[in-house]
C-alpha beads as a LAMMPS data file, in Angstrom:
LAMMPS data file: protein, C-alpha beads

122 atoms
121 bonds

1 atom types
1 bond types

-500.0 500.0 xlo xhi
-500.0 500.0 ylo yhi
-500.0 500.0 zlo zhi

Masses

1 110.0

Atoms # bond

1 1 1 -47.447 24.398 411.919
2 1 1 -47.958 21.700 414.404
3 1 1 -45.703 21.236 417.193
4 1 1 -43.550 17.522 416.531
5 1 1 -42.448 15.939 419.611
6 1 1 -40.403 12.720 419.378
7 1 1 -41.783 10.888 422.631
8 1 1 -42.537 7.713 420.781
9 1 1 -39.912 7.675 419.121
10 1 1 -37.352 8.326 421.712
11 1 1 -39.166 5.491 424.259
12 1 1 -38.691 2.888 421.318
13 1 1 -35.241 3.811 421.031
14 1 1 -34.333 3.996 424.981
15 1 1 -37.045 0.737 425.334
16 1 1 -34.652 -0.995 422.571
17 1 1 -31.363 -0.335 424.717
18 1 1 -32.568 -1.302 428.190
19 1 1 -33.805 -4.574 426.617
20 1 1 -30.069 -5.214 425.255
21 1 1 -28.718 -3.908 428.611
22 1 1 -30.848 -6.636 430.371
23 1 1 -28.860 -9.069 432.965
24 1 1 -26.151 -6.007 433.396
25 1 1 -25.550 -5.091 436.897
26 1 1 -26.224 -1.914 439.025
27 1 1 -26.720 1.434 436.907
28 1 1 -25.569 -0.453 433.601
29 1 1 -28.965 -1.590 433.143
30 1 1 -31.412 0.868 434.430
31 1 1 -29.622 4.582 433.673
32 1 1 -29.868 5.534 429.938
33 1 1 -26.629 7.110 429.442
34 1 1 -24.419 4.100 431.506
35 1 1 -26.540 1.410 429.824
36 1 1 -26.213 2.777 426.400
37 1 1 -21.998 2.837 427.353
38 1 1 -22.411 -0.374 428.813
39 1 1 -24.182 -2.235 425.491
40 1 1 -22.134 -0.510 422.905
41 1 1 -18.687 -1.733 424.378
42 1 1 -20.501 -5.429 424.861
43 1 1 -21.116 -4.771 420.951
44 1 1 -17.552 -3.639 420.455
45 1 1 -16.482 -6.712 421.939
46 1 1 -18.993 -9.090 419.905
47 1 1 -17.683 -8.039 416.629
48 1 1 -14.305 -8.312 417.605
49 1 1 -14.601 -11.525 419.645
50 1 1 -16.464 -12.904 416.173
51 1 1 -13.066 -12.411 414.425
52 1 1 -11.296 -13.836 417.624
53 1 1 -12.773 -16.837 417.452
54 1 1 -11.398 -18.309 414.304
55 1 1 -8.204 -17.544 415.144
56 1 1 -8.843 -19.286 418.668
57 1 1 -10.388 -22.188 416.997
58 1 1 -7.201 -22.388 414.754
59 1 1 -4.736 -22.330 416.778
60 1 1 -6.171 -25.272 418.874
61 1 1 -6.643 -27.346 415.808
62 1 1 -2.862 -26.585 415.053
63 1 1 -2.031 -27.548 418.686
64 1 1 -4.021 -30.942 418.300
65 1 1 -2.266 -31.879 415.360
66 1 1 1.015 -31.054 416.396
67 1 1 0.697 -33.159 419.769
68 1 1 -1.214 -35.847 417.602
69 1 1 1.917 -35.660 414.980
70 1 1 4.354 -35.741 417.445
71 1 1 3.248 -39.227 418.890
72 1 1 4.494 -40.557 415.521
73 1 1 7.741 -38.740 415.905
74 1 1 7.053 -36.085 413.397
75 1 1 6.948 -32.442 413.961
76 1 1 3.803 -30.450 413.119
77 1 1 5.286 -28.421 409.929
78 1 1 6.771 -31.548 408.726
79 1 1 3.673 -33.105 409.031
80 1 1 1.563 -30.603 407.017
81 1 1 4.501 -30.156 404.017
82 1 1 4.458 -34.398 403.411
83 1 1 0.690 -34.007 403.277
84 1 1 0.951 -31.236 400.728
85 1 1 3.644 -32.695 398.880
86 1 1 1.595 -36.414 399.151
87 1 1 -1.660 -34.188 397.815
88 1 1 -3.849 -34.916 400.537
89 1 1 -5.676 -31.801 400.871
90 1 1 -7.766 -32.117 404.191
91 1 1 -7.993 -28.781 406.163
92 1 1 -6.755 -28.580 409.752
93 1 1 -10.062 -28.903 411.367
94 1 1 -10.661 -32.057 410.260
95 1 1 -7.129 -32.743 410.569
96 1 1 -7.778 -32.154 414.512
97 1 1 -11.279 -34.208 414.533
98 1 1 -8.736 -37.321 413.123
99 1 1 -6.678 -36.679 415.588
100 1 1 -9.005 -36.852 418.408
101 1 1 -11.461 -39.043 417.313
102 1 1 -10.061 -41.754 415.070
103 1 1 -6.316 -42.366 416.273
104 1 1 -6.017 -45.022 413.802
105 1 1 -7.024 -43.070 410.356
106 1 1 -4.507 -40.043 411.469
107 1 1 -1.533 -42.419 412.385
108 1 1 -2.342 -43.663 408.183
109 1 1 -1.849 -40.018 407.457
110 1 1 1.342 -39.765 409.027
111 1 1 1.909 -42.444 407.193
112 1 1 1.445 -40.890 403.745
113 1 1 2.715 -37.571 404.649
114 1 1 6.444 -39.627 405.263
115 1 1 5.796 -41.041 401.927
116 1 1 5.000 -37.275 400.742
117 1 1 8.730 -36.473 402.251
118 1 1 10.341 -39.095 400.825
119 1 1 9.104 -38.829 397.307
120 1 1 10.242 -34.977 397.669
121 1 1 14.013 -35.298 398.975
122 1 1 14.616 -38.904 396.482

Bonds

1 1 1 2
2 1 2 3
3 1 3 4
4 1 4 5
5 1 5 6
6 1 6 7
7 1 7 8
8 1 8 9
9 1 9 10
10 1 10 11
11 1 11 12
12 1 12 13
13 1 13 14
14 1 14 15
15 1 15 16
16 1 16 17
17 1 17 18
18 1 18 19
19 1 19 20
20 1 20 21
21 1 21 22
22 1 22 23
23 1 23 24
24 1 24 25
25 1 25 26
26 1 26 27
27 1 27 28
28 1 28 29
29 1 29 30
30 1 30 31
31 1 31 32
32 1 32 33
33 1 33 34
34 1 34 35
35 1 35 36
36 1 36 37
37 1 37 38
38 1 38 39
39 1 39 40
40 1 40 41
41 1 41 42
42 1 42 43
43 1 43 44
44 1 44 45
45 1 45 46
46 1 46 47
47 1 47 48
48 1 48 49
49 1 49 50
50 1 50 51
51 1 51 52
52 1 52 53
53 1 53 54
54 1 54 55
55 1 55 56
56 1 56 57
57 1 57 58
58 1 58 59
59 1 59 60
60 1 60 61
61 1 61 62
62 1 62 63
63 1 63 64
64 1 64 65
65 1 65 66
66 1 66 67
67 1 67 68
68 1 68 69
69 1 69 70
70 1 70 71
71 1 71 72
72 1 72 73
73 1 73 74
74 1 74 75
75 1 75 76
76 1 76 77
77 1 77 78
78 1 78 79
79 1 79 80
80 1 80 81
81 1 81 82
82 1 82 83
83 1 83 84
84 1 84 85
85 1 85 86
86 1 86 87
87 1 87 88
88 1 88 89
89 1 89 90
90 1 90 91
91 1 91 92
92 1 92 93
93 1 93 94
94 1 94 95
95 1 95 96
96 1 96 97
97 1 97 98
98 1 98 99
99 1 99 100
100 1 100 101
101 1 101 102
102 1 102 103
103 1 103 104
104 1 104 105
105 1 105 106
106 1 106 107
107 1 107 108
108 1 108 109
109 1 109 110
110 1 110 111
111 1 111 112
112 1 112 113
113 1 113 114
114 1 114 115
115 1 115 116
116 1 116 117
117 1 117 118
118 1 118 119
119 1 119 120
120 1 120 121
121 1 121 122
């Protein structure tokens, strides 16, 4: 039976890892076993940071529309139920991009979302 090595194999795999570990510093990029440590806990933190993100992303978005809300003397939650209750369904990114960008079109939301509380509480 002939003898199987896994030399080829084994540099593809080792060649793969190096290339990920590229840009690290010291040992981290050029010894296989701190490398390998090294781009599997930068890969831990990808997928984790991935999920991170949105939240991130959200929670500015709520921040911009509360300060934006608040410049018309309305509270972020308040804001958000007169919308709902007004059935303007726009989500809170481009809630935030109003906010930011065109002044004028979120202060006519505000608008409508104290019409939304009215209709509610009369």
């Amino acid at each position: 039976m002939p003898r199987v090595t896994t030399a080829v194999a084994r540099n593809k795999r080792k060649k793969k890892l190096f290339k990920a570990a590229k840009g690290y510093f010291g040992g981290r990029k050029n010894l296989y076993r701190t490398a390998k440590d090294a781009v599997e806990k930068g890969w831990e933190h990808a997928y984790r940071d991935r999920k991170k993100k949105k939240r991130n992303f959200r929670a500015l978005w709520i921040a911009r529309i509360n300060a934006a809300a608040r410049e018309h003397d309305m509270s972020y939650s308040r804001f958000m139920n007169g919308l709902k209750e007004a059935g303007i369904e726009l989500d809170r990114k481009a809630l935030a991009d109003l906010a930011v960008h065109k002044p004028e079109a979120f202060a006519a939301l505000v608008e409508q979302s104290r019409g939304g509380l009215a209709a509610k509480a009369g």
